[in-house]
C-alpha positions, 0 to 999 in steps of 0.5 A, a space after each residue: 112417832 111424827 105423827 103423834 108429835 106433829 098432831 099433839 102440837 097442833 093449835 085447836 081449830 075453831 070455826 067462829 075465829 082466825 086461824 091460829 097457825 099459818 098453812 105455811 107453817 103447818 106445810 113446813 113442820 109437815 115436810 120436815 117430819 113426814 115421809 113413805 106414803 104419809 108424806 106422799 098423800 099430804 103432797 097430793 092434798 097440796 097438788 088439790 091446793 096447788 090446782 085450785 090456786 093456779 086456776 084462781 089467779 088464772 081466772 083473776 087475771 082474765 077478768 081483768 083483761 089480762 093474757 096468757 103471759 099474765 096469768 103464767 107471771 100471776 101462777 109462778 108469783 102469787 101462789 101460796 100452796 107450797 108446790 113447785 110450778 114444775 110439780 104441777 099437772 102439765 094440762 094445768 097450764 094450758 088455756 082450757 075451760 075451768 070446770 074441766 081443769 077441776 073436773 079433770 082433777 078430781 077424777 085423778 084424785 080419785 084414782 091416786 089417792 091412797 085414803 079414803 080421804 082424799 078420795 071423799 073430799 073429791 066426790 064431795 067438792 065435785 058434787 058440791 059444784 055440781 049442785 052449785 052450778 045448777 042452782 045458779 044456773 037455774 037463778 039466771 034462767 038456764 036451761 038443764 042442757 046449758 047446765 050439761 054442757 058446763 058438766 061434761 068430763 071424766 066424772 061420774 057424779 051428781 049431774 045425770 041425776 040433777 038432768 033427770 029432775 032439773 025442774 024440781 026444787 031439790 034437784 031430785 038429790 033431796 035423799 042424796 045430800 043432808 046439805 042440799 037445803 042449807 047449800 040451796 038456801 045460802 045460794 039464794 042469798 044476795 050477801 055474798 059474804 053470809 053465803 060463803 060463809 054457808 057453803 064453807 060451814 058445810 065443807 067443814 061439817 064434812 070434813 069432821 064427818 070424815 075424821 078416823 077414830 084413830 087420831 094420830 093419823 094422816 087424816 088428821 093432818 089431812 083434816 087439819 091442812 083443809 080446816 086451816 085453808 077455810 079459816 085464812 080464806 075467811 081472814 081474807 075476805 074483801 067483801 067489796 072485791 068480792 061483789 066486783 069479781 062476781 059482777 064482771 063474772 056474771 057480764 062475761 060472755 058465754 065464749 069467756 069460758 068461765 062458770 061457777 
């Protein structure tokens, strides 16, 4: 019965406006409403949240000079995905490269999650930064071995196949992804904004590709959550910040660590 009163108040989610409900508050009614296994899966859709975020401040905080009591202060403060700090992956917060903290992540989603949800959503987003990390590896003249080394962890995926065919225009993944041409395209755009704007499309494709039959399912909520981080990310889009970021990313040197 929670779930079909929490789905039947749910707001109508459209692609082309902002978001009509705060995730905030979607967590909360969440919260108060769920429990057994349906809750335990929307706290493992948080934990993805709660990573990412966590990895973002951090990488924010190096760009700008900041150390590891920076970025800890930056975690514990700024966050807004609705997880404790003391919930999170212990090797979450230590130094560690940030492809293999998201690598590492996905992996464990895989085996913890009790959907085929979840377990989807992972082996698309690491397919996804895969193909993307190849592409613009590939834009800024990178060999297919520099591309391994950034890929290397617990995950088998897209990467043995992209090695095989790294001089071919799709990657050898043509057949694989029906997304590859639109993700190449957009990666070759110089307007970050439209690019994102692409690559966030894509993901919301996927995900009502991956809707139930059953609506008043975890699913749906699951769905929804990811929907409604994709509409407030783009409501809070500075395109200026943006080109900064991405300009002193591109500068690093290659010991900073960090990829795409």
């Amino acid at each position: 019965m929670s779930l079909v009163y929490l789905i039947t108040g749910l707001p109508p989610l459209r692609r082309d406006q902002p978001p009509p409900l705060a995730r905030a508050e979607f967590v909360r009614r969440c919260r108060d409403l769920l429990d057994g296994p349906d809750r335990a899966e929307l706290e493992l859709l948080l934990r993805i949240e709660a990573v990412e975020e966590t990895v973002r401040l951090d990488l924010e905080v190096r760009l700008r000079g900041g150390d590891a009591e920076d970025a800890l202060s930056a975690i514990i403060t700024q966050r807004r995905d609705g997880a404790d700090v003391e919930h999170l992956p212990e090797w979450l917060l230590r130094p560690a490269l940030q492809h293999e903290l998201m690598r590492r992540h996905y992996f464990e989603l895989t085996r913890a999650a009790r959907t085929d949800f979840l377990r989807d959503w992972a082996n698309f987003r690491v397919d996804m930064g895969e193909v993307t990390t190849a592409a613009l590896a590939k834009q800024q003249g990178l060999t297919g071995d520099a591309f391994l080394e950034q890929m290397l962890g617990s995950f088998d995926a897209s990467a043995p196949v992209i090695i095989r065919h790294w001089e071919e225009a799709d990657l050898g993944l043509g057949r694989r992804f029906h997304w590859l041409p639109t993700v190449l395209e957009a990666l070759a755009d110089d307007d970050l904004t439209a690019m994102s704007k692409t690559l966030h499309d894509v993901a919301w494709e996927k995900l009502d590709s991956m809707q139930p039959l059953e609506l008043f399912s975890i699913e749906t909520l699951l769905g929804t959550y990811l929907k409604l981080r994709i509409l407030e990310r783009e409501a809070s889009w500075d395109a200026e910040a943006g080109a900064d970021v991405l300009s002193r990313i591109l500068k690093l040197p290659e010991e900073a660590g960090l990829t795409t």
